[in-house]
C-alpha positions in Angstrom: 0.3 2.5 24.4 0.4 -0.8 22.7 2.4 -4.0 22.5 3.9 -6.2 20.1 4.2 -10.2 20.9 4.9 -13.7 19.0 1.9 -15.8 19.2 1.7 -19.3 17.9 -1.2 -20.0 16.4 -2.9 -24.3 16.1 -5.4 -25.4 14.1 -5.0 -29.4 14.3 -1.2 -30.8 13.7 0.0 -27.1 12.2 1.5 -24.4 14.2 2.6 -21.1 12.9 3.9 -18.0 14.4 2.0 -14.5 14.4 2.9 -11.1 14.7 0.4 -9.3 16.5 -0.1 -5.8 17.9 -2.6 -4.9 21.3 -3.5 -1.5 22.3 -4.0 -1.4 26.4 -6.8 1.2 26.0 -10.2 -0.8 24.7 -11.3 2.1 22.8 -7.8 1.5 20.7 -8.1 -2.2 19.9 -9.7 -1.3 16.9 -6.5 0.5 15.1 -4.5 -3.2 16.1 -7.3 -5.1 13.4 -6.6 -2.2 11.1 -2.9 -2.6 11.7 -3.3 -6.5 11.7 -5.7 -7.1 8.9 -6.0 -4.1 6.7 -3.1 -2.0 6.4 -1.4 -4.6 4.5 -4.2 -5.5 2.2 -3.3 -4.4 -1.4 0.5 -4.4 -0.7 0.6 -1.5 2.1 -1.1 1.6 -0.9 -3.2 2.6 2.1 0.5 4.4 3.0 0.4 6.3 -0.1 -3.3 7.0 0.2 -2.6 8.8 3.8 0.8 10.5 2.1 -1.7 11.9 -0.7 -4.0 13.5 2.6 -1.3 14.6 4.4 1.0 16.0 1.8 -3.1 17.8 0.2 -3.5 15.8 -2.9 -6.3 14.9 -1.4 -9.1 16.3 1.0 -10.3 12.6 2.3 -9.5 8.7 1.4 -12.2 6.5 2.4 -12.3 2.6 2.4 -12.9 -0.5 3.8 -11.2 -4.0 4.2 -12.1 -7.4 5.5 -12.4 -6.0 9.5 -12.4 -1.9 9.2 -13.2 1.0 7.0 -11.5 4.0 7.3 -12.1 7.7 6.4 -8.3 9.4 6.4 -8.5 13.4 6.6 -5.7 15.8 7.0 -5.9 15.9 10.9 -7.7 13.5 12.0 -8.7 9.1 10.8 -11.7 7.5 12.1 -11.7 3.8 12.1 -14.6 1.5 12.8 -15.5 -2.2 13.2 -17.5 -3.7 10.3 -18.8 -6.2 12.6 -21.1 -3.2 13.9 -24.2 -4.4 12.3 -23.4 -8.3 12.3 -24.5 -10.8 14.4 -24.7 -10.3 18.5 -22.5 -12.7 19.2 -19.9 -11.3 17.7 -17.8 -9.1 19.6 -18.2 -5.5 18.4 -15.0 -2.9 18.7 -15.5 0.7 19.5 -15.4 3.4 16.7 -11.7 5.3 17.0 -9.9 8.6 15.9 -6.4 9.0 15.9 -4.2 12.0 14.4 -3.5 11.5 10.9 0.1 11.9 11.3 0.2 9.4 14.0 -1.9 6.8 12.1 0.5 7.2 9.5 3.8 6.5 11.5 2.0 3.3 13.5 1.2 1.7 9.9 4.7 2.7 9.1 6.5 1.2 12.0 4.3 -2.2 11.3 5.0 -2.5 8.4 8.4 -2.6 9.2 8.1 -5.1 11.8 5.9 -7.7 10.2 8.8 -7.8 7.1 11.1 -8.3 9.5 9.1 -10.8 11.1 8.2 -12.6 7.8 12.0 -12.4 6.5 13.0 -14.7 9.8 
């Protein structure tokens, strides 16, 4: 499944603590960037934008953030790396689909733990 750990992060004289999530399966580590980098951008509304699929608003959501793009249907998500096309040096993550549903409760449940986190 997946783990969630303190890290402390350096860069010269400063420290600070990190939240992070890690999936054990490879093909998975790709949904802990979209948990870690882009579920939160513009304050969590990708919650609301899977809500609107699930609940049929809408047929599809599609976007993109600073590591993943998405495309959110009713039953199934498909996240990839942006880093696809970059540089070889750069590590590349594999393409994933999750249930819907399931997506939706993971960015749920880390969003709860990162405010906790961030209210310590």
């Amino acid at each position: 499944m997946f783990e969630i750990k303190e890290v402390m992060l350096n860069q010269g004289k400063h420290q600070r603590k990190r939240l992070v999530i890690e999936f054990e399966l490879p093909e998975q580590a790709v949904l802990g960037e979209f948990l870690m980098t882009d579920a939160s951008l513009l304050s969590w509304n990708i919650l609301q934008e899977m809500n609107d699929v699930l609940c049929g608003e809408k047929e599809v959501v599609q976007g993109s953030g600073n590591r993943t793009s998405w495309v959110i249907q009713k039953e199934i998500t498909t996240i990839s790396d942006l880093f696809t096309d970059m540089d070889e040096d750069i590590p590349v993550m594999e393409t994933c689909t999750i249930e819907t549903k399931i997506l939706y409760d993971l960015v749920k449940m880390w969003q709860s733990k990162t405010q906790q986190f961030n209210d310590l």
